[in-house]
C-alpha positions in Angstrom: 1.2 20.8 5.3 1.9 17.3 4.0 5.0 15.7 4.2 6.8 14.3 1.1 10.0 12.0 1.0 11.2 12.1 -2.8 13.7 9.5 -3.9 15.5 10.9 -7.1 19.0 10.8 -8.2 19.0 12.8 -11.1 20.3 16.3 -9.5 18.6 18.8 -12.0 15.1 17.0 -12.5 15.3 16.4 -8.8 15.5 20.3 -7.8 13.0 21.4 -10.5 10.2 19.3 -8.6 11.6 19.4 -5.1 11.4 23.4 -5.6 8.0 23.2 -7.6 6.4 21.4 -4.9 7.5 23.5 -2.0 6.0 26.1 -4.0 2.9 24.8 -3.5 3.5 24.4 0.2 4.5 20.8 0.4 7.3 20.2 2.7 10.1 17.9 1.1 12.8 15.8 1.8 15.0 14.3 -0.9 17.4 12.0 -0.7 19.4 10.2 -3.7 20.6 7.3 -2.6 18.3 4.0 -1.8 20.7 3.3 1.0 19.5 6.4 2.7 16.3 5.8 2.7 15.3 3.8 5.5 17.2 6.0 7.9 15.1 9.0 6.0 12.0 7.4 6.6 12.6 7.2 10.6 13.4 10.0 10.9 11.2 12.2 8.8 8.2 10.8 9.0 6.9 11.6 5.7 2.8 11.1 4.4 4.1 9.7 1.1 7.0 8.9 -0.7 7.7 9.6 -4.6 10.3 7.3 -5.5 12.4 7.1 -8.6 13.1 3.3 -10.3 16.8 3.5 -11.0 18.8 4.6 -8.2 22.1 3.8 -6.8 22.7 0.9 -4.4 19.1 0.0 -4.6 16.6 -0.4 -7.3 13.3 1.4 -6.6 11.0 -2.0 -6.6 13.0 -3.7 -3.9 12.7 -0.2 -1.8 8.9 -0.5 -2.2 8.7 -4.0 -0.9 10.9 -3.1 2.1 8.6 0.3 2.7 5.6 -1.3 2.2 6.3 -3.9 5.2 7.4 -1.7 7.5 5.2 1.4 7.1 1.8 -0.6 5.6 -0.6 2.6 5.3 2.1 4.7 3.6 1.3 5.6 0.1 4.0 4.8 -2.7 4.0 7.1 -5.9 6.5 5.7 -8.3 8.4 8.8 -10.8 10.3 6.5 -13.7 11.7 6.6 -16.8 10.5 2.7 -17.0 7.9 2.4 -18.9 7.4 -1.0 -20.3 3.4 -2.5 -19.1 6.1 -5.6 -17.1 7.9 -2.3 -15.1 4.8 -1.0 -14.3 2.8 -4.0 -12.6 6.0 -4.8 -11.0 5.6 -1.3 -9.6 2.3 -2.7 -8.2 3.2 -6.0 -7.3 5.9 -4.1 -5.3 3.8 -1.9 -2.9 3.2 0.9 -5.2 -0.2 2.8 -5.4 0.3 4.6 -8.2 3.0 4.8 -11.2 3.9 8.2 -13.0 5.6 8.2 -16.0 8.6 10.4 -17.0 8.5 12.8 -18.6 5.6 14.3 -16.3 4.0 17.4 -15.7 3.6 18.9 -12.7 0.1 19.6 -12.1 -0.6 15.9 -13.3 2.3 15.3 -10.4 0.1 17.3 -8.1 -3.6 15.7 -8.9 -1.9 12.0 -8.0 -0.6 13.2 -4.4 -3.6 15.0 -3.6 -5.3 12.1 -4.4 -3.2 9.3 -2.8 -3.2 12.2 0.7 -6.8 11.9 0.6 -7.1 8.2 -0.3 -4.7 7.3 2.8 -6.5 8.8 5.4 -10.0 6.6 6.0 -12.2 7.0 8.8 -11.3 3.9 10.9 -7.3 5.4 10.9 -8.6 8.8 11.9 -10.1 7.1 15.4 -8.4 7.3 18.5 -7.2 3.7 20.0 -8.1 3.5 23.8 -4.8 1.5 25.6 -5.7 2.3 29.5 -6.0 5.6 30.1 -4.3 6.8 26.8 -5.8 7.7 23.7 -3.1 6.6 20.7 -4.0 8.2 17.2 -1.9 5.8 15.2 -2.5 7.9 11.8 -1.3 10.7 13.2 1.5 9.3 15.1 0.5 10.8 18.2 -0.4 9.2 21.9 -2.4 11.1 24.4 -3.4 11.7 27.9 -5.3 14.4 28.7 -4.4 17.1 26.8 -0.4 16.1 26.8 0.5 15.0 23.2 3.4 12.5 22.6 5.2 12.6 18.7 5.9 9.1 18.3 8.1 8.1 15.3 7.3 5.8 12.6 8.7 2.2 14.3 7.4 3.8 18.0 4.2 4.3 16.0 4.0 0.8 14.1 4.9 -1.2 17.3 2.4 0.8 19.5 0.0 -0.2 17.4 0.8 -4.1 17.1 0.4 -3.7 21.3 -3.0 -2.0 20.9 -4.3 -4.1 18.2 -3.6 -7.2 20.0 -3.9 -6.1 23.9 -4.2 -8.9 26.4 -2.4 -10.9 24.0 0.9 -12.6 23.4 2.9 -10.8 20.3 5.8 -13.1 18.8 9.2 -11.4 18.9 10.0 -12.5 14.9 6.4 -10.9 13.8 7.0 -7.8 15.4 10.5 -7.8 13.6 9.2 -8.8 10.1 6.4 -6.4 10.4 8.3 -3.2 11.9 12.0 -3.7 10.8 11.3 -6.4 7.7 13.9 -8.9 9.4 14.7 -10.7 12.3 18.5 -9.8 12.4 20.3 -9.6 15.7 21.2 -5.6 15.5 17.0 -4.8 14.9 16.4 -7.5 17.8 18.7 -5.2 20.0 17.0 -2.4 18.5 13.9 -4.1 19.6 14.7 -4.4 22.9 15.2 -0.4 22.5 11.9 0.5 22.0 9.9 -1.7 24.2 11.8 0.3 26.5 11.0 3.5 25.2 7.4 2.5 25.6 7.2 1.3 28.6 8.6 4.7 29.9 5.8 6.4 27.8 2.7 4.6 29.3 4.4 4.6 32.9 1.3 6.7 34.2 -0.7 3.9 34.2 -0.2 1.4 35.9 -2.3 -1.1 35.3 -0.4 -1.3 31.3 2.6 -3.7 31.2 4.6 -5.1 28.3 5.7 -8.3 30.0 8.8 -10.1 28.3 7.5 -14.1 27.7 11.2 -15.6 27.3 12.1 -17.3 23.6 8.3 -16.3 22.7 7.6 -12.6 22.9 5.8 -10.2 24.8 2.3 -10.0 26.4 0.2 -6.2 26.9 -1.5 -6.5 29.9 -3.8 -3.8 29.9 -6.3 -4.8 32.6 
């Protein structure tokens, strides 16, 4: 069952698809406020995000942009009322993958997902990453040893995979910021700091895997 984060602030058109879809056995969160959104995406770990335009606190295209760095392999279906050709390549330029148009029916609605589901997952994201004696699925947000399975979140899961992409290596502290929080602020450094510990306790078991801290620089996965 795929996992749907819909952004929409109008209550009634809102329920009407948030109900239609379940219907067709999609789970779905909605929220209605951009502010909530990031916290959302943490925490629910969606497999694509319909996102309205005109929201409160936020505007839609700025949401993309911030989405789109932190969770790069997440597909972006745009639902608007803006229709102008300038509103939809901004939707593009933005991070989108696809734009829908309001009013829109729902088995159009359903025809995009599918596709964009299908279009997300490629072969080289379905293969296991070897880090020591782990396995690490990044597309499906799961680490592995044996058969004990780890549920990783989404930031667990994006800065796992900056270590496995880039083992033996030295990591900069800012690029793991811009590419996993979108900034370089103090509170996400301290959050940071959070899950490099929370790794290190997950890949304990072997011992031969460090994440060494490299003072004013970053940090360097030794894996061997």
């Amino acid at each position: 069952m795929a996992k749907l984060l819909y952004v929409e602030d109008e209550p009634f058109l809102g329920r009407i698809v948030k109900e239609s879809l379940e219907s067709r056995q999609y789970e779905v969160v909605m929220v209605a406020d951009g502010d909530e959104v990031s916290g959302t995406l943490e925490a629910a770990n969606p497999d694509l995000c319909l996102l309205d335009v005109m929201l409160p606190n936020r505007d839609g295209f700025s949401l993309a942009r911030e989405i789109r760095a932190r969770y790069p392999d997440l597909p972006i279906l745009f639902l608007t009322a803006k229709t102008q050709v300038e509103d939809v390549i901004t939707g593009f330029e933005s991070g989108g993958n696809d734009y829908l148009r309001k009013p829109f029916s729902l088995e159009e609605l359903i025809v995009r997902i599918e596709n964009l589901l299908r279009l997300s997952v490629r072969p080289a994201q379905k293969a296991a990453l070897s880090v020591g004696s782990y396995d690490f699925l990044p597309q499906k947000f799961e680490l592995r040893k044996g058969e004990r399975i780890r549920k990783l979140s989404h930031r667990e899961n994006e800065l796992l995979r900056i270590f496995a992409e880039n083992q033996n290596q030295t990591v900069a502290r800012k690029d793991i910021l811009m590419k996993v929080w979108g900034d370089d602020s103090f509170f996400n450094s301290r959050n940071l700091d959070v899950y490099i510990t929370r790794l290190r306790e997950y890949l304990r078991e072997d011992e031969k895997l460090q994440i060494v801290t490299i003072k004013g620089v970053g940090y360097h996965f030794i894996t061997g």
